[in-house]
C-alpha positions as CSV (number, residue, x, y, z in Angstrom):
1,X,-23.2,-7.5,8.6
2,X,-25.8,-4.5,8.5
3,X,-29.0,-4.6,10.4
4,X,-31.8,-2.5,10.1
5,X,-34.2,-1.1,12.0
6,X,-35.9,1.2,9.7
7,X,-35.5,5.0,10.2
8,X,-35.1,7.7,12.9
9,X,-36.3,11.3,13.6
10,X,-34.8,12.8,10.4
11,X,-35.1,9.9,7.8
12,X,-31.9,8.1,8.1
13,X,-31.7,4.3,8.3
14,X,-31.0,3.1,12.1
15,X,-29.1,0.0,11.5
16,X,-26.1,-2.2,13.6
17,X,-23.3,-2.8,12.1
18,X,-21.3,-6.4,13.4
19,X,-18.0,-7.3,12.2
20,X,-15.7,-10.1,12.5
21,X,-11.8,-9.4,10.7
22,X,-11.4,-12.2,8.7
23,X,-14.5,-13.9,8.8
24,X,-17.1,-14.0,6.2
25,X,-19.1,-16.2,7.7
26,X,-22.4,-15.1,8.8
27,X,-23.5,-17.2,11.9
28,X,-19.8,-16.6,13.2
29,X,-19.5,-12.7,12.5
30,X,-23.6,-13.1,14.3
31,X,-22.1,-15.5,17.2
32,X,-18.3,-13.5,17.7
33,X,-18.6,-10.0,15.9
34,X,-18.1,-6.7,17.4
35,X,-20.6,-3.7,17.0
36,X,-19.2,-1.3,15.5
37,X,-20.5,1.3,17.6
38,X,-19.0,-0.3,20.7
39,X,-15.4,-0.6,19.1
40,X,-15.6,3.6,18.1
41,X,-16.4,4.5,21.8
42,X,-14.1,2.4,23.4
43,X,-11.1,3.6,21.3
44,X,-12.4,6.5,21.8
45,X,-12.8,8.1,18.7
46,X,-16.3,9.4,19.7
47,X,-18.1,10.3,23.0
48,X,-20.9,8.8,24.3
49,X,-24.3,11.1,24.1
């Protein structure tokens, strides 16, 4: 699921993006999903800023 929050400092959509594996229901992936964001940084396959 993408949500939006309209756009930052150099035009580009701010959004969150929640994901459940093997759900494509939308109140579970909103009531058990994982940011994406979150997962990256704790795998660490990017660095907080």
């Amino acid at each position: 699921m993408i949500k939006t929050y309209g756009s930052g400092k150099y035009d580009r959509y701010l959004v969150d993006v929640i994901f459940l594996e093997n759900s494509k229901d939308v109140s579970t992936v909103i009531e058990k999903g994982l940011f994406l964001n979150q997962v990256i940084l704790q795998k660490s396959f990017a660095d907080p800023m």
